[in-house]
N, C-alpha and C positions, 0 to 999 in steps of 0.2 A: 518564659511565661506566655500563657495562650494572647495573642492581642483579639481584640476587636476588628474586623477589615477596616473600618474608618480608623484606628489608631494605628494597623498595622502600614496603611496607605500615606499617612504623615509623616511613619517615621523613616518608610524610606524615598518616601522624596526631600525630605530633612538632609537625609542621608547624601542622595546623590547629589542634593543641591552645593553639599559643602566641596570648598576647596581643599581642607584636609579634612581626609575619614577618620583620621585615629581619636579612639576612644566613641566614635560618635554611638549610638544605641540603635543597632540593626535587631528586627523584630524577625525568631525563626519562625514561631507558630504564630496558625490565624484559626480563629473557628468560625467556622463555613454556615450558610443559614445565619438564623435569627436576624434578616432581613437586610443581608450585604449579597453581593452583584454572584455570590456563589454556592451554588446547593450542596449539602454533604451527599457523600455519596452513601448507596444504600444497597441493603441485600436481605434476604428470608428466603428459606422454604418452609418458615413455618407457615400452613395453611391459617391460622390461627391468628395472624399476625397484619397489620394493616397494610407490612410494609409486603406479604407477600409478594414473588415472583420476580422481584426487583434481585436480578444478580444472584439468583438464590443457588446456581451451582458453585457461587464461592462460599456458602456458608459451613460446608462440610472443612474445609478447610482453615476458617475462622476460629469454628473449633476445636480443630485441630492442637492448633498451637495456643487458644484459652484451657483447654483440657490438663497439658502440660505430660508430661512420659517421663519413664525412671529412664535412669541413665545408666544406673550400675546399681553395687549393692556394699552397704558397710556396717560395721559394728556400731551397735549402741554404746556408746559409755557404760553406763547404768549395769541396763539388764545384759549386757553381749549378747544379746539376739541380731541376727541380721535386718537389715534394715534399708527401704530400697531408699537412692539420693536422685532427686527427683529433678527432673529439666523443668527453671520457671525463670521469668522474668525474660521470656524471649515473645518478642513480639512481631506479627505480620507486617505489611503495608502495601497499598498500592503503592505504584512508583512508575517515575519516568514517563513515555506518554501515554501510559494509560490516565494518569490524574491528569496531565495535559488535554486531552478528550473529554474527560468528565466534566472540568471546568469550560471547557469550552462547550460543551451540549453535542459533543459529535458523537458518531456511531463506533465506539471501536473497532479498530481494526487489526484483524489478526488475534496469536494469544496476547490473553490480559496478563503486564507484568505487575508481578509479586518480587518484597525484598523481604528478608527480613534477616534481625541480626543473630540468628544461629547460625551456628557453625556446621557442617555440611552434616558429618555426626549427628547431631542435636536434631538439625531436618528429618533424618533416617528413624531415627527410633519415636518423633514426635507423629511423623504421617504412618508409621507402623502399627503404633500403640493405638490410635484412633482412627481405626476402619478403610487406611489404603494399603492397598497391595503392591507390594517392590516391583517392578516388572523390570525387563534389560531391553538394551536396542533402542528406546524410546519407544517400548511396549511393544514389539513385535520384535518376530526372527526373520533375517533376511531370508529369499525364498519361501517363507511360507505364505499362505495365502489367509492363514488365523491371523486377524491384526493385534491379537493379543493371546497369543499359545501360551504366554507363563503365566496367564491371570488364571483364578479358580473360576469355575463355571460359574456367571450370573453376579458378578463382580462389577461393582459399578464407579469404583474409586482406586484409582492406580496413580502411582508414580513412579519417575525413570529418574537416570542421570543423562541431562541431556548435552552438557561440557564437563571436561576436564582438563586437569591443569596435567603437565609433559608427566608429569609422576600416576596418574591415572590416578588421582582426588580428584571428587566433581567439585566445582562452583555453582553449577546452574541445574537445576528441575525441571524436568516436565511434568504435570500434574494434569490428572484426566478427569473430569468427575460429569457422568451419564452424558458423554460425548463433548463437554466443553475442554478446551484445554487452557491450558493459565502455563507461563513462564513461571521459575519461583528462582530469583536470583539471593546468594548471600552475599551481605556487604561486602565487599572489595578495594580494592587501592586503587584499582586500574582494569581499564575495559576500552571496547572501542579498537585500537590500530594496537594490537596485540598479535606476534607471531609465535610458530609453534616454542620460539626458547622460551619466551617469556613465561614468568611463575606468577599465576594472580595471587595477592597475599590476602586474606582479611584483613575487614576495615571496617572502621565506624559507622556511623551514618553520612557523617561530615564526611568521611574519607571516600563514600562511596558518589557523596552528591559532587565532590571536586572535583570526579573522574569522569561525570557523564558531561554532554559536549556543550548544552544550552540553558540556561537559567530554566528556561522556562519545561526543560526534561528533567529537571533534577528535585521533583517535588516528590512526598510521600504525604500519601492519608492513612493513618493509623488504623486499621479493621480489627477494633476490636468488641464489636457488636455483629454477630451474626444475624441478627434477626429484628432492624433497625439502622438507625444512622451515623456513620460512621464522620464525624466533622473535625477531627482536629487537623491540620495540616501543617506540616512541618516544612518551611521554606529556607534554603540557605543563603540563596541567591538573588531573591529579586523576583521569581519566576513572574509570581504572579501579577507583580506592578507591573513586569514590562510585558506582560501578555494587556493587559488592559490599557498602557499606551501604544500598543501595536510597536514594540522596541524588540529587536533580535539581538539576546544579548550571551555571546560567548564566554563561557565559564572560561576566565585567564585571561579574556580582552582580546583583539583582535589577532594578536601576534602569536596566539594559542595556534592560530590555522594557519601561519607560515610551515610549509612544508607538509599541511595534511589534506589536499585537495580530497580527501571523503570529506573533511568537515567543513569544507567553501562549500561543496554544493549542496550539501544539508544545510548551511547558512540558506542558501538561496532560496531553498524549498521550505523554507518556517517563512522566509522572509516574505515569497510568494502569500503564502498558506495564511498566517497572521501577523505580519507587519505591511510595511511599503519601502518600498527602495528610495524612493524619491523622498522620503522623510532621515534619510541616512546622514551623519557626518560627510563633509568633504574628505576627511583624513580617512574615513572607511571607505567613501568609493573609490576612491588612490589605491589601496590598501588590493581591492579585491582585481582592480584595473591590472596592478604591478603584476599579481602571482596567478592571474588568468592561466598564461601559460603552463603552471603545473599539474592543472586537469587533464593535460595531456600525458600523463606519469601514473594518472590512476588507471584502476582497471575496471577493462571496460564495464563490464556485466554487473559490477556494483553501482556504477554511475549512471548507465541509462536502469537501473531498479530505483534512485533515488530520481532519476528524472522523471520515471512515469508515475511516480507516487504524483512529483510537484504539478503534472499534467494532469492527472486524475482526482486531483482535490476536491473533493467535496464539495462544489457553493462558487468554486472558483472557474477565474477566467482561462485558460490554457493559452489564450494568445498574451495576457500579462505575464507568464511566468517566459515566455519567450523575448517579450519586448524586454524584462529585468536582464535575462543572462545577455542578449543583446546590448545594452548600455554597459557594460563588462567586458564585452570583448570573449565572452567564452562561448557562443556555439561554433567558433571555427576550432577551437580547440576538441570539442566536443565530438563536433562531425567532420573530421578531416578529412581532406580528398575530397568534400564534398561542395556544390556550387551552394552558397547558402542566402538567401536572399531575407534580411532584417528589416524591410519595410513590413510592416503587419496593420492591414487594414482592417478601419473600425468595423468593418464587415463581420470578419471572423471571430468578434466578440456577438455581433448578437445569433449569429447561425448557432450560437450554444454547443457544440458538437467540440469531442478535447483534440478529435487526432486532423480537424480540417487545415486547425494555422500549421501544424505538422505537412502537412501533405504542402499546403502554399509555400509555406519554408524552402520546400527541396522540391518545386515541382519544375526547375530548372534541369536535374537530372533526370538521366533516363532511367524509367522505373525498375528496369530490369538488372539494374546495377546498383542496387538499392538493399539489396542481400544483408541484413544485418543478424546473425543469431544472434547476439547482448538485446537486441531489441524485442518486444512484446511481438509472436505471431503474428496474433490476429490482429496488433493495431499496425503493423507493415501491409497486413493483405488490405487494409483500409485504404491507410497511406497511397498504399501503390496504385489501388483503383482511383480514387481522387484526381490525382495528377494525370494519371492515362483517358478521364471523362471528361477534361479539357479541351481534350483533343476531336471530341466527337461532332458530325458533322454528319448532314443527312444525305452528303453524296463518298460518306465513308465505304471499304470495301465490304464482301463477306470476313474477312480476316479479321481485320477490328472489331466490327458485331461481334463475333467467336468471342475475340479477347476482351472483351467490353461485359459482355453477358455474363461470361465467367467468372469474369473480377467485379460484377456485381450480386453474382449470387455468391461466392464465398465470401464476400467482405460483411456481410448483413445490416448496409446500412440501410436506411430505411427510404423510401420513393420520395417522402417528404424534404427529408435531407438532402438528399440528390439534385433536388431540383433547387433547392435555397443555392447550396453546392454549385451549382452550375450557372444559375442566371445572376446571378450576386459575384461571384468571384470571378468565373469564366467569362460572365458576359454574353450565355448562350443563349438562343430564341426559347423562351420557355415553352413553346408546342414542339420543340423540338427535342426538349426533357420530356414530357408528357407522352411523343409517342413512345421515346426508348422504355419508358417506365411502363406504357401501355402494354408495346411489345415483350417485356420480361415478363407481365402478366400470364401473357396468353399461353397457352399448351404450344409447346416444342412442336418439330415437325418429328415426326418417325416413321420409319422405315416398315415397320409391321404395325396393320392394322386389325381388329376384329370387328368381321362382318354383322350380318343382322342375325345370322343364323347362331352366332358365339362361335364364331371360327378362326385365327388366327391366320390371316394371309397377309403380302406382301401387297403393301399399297403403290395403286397406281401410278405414281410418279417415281416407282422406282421398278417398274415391271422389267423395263430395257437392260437395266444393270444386271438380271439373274440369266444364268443360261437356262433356256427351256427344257435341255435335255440332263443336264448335269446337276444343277442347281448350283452349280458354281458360281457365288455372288463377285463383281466389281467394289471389291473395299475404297479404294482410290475415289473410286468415281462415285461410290454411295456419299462417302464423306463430303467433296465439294457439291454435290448436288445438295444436300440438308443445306450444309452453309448458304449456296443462292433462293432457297428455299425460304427458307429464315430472313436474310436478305429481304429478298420482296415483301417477305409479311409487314417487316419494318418499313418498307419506304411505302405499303399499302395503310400505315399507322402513320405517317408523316403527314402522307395525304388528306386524312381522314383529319388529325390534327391542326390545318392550317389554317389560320384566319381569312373566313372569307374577303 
């Protein structure tokens, strides 16, 4: 039965208050709106419509599966005429953290996932019958450069098979509709830490919310209003009470994530993201203390993807989500081999910047051995500048300027950063940030100039390096001259820079 958020919030703190649960009355559905802590969520392309624009490249798909598709074809009783047997009673939903973001007011990220309890069949002939196009590959062929060579010219609604199970049955969709794309999962037993043996089976709703990893991932909103508000929400877990006492609560209980170090550090990253660690049981920070060690068993490239999600968070601190796995014992498991330093000054929260406590973390190490592929590019090319602009000193050589320059024009952080960066962490003379940042300003030295006439020549301070007869230039000597060159300009910026 649908509750009220005010009755659905009674009855499971009712719930969790009791010493025995059995028989107690856990509320699945809540409807959203009519003036509780949560909005339904909403979608139209109908121009016509108030709710226009809200989501409106899901509503081709809404009605997709309100439309409903034959399935086959059978005999009447009666008349023995043929007679098509129609696919109904299947219905969409948002799921997982897509409702997770909606209730929270975030920006989704990535595709929006879709559940619903067809069967992969039932999907096929339902997005067929109502105006999408089958495509293979997840819509393209490899090597081509058409990102969709199977779609018909001017086709604005496609979908793929985006998993399968070892028998080549899909489970999961990809759906495209005028560039947006959406996940479209069917209910299953099991998902998550699945290898190639394993067979996903269909599953109820119930069956598929017991399989995902967090109360607060295992909600669905029913979409069955294209063109308005969709509010029923269907809870199995708790999700939503413990998202609103800031409580990270593992579907199974803590001993679910004995042996699944993916799912401790997705613990950690909700915990960051919408709870507090310091609000945790004892018996739970035991718990994650003990089996620290087995984040060293996962692999890599999944685990720094779930660390720079926890780092990148939206609204959040990045030097909290470092102080949390610190209180844990897990960034030496994380960063091994690596010097790691867990003191994190209240600095590094207001410089607002996610990859600075990163760079102060490991600016014990030499940058250069810092080499991580699992790791994000460009927030390594950050990292590695940060910790090397510590180092900076206004009786540095040409050689550092060089590498200094470099790693601050490829890293893109900004002058302003830079200098917070430097006189707040490093402790550096701020006219001493000022001129470096002066000096990156200014125009480069080069070795060909153009005269007054529009002529292209060889500027003066490098006339010595060309042979007058040959033209044969000094590479060698071009190069370190730019460097002293550069040099000076900067220590003629220092100058300029220093307090009378």
């Amino acid at each position: 039965m649908v509750k009220t958020f005010e009755e659905y919030k009674q009855l499971r703190e009712a719930n969790e208050n009791k010493d025995d649960k059995s028989g107690s009355e856990v509320a699945t559905s809540v409807s959203l709106g009519k003036g509780n802590d949560y909005e339904p969520f909403q979608c139209s392309d109908d121009p016509k419509s108030e709710h226009y624009g809200k989501n409106a490249a899901l509503s081709p798909i809404v009605r997709a599966f309100k439309g409903g598709g034959n399935w086959g074809w059978s005999k009447d009783d009666t008349s023995g005429d043929d007679k098509p047997v129609k696919i109904s009673g299947k219905k969409l939903y948002l799921a997982g953290g897509s409702v997770r973001s909606h209730l929270m007011g975030e920006k989704g990220n990535g595709d929006i996932q879709l559940a619903t309890n067809a069967s992969p069949d039932e999907v096929y002939h339902l997005m067929k019958q109502n105006g999408f196009e089958f495509v293979t590959d997840k819509g393209s062929v490899k090597g081509s450069k058409d990102p969709n060579p199977n779609k018909t010219e001017g086709s604005k609604q496609s979908f793929w098979v985006e998993m399968k199970n070892k028998n080549g049955r899909p489970f999961t969709f990809g759906v495209n509709v005028n560039g947006t794309k959406f996940k479209l999962d069917t209910f299953r037993k099991a998902r998550g830490k699945m290898t190639d043996d394993d067979e996903p089976e269909p599953g109820t709703m119930g069956d598929d919310s017991n399989s995902r990893d967090f109360s607060m991932n295992s909600m669905y909103i029913e979409l069955g209003n294209e063109n308005g508000q969709n509010d029923k929400l269907t809870d199995h877990h708790g999700g939503v009470h413990h998202m609103a006492s800031g409580k990270v609560s593992p579907n199974g209980g803590m001993d679910s994530m004995k042996g699944r170090p993916d799912k401790m550090i997705r613990y950690m990253r909700f915990m960051h993201g919408y709870g507090d660690h310091k609000n945790m049981s004892t018996e739970d920070k035991k718990f994650m203390t003990d089996n620290a060690p087995s984040l060293g068993k996962l692999d890599r490239k999944y685990m720094m993807g779930e660390f720079k999600k926890g780092m990148d968070k939206e609204g959040s601190d990045g030097r909290g989500f470092l102080k949390s796995l610190a209180s844990f014992g897990m960034l030496d498991h994380m960063f091994p081999g690596k010097h790691i330093d867990t003191d994190f000054p209240k600095e590094l929260s207001e410089l607002g910047d996610k990859q600075a406590p990163m760079a102060w973390m490991l600016r014990m190490n030499d940058p250069s051995m810092l080499e991580d592929e699992d790791m994000d590019a460009d927030d390594m090319k950050k990292i590695k500048f940060l910790i090397k602009s510590l180092g900076m000193t206004e009786n540095m050589d040409q050689h550092m300027l060089e590498d200094l320059m470099s790693g601050y024009t490829s890293s893109g952080i900004s002058g302003r950063k830079l200098r917070e960066w430097g006189t707040k962490m490093g402790k550096l003379d701020g006219s001493l940030m000022d001129a470096f940042i002066a000096h990156a300003k200014s125009p480069r030295v080069k070795v060909y100039q153009i005269n007054d006439e529009g002529v292209e020549g060889v500027d003066e301070a490098f006339l010595d390096l060309f042979d007058p007869f040959t033209g044969q230039k000094d590479v060698f000597g071009i190069d370190e001259r730019k460097r002293n060159l550069e040099l000076d300009g900067f220590r003629k910026q220092v100058e300029y820079m220093r307090p009378m």
